[in-house]
Structures are given as C-alpha cells and as structure tokens.
N, C-alpha and C positions, 0 to 999 in steps of 0.2 A: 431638480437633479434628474438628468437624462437616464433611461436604462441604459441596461449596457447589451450591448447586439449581440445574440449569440453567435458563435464560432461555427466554422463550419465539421469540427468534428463533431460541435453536438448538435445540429441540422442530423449531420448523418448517422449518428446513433439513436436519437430520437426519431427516424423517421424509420431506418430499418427495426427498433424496437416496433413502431404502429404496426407495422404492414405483418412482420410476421408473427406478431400474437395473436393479430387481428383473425389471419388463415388458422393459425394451430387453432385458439378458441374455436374457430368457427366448425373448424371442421373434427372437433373432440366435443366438441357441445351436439353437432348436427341439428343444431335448431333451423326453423325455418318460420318463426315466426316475425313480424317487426319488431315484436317491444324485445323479444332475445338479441336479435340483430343488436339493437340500439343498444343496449349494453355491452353486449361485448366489446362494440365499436368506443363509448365512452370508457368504460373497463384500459381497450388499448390503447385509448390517447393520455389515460392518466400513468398509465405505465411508460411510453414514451420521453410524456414532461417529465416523468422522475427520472429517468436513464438520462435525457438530456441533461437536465440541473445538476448531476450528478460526476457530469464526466470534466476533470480538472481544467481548469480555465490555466493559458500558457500564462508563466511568470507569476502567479501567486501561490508558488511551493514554500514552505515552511520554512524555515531557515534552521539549517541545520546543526543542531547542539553540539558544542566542542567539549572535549572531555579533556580533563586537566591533566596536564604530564603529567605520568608518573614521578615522584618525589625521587631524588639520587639515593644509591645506598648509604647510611651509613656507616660508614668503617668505624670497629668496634678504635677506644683512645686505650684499650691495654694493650700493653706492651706483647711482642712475641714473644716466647720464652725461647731461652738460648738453647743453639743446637750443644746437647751431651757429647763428649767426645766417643769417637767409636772405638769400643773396646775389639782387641782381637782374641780367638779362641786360642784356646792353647792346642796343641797338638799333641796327640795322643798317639 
C-alpha cells in the first residue's frame, strides 16, 4: 500500500511552521553553539511534521450526525368543555 502524498496546504504549513520556530527559537534561546543550533533545528522540524499531519486532509470530514425530528404534539383525547352561557348583569 502506497502512502498518501501530502497536500499542498500541509507542505505549506508544515514548512512555514519549520522556518518560523526555527527564527523565534533561535533567536529567544540566542545560542550560538552547534549542538544548540541542532536542536532547535530538530526541535522545529518535529513541530512542523506535527502541524503538517495535523491539518485536515480535503474529503475525509466526518459525517455529520442527524438529529431525529422532534416527535408531533400530542393533542390531549379529553373533550373541551362546553362554553357556559353568558350571563348578563342586571342593572342597577
């Protein structure tokens, strides 16, 4: 079984993740050593591969949960009760 070729949005987020962790580290660490260098540099290529792996491949979205109609109301089986007749005041 073949891999599968990454996309080009995660080329491009995996590669702008490398480069600018790589400057912030470098330049918040201000090392000037090698064996610093090479860490940091491993450091932002492992950050990178994870941004890249991370950023959703087109067409393998979830499938979206349907929610089940709401059920009709039931309408109560008593009867209405009859309308009273209207009395009138008497007049005083």
């Amino acid at each position: 079984m073949a891999m599968p070729r990454p996309t080009a949005a995660q080329l491009a987020y995996g590669s702008c993740t490398v480069i600018f962790s790589t400057l912030a580290m470098l330049l918040l660490s201000q090392t000037s050593s090698g064996a610093g260098i090479a860490v940091i540099a491993l450091a932002a290529l492992a950050l990178g591969l994870l941004v890249a792996m991370t950023v959703p491949l087109p067409g393998k979205r979830p499938a979206a949960v349907e929610q089940p109609a709401p059920p009709e109301l039931l309408r109560a089986s008593v009867p209405a009760p009859a309308p009273e007749p209207v009395r009138e005041r008497a007049a005083s």
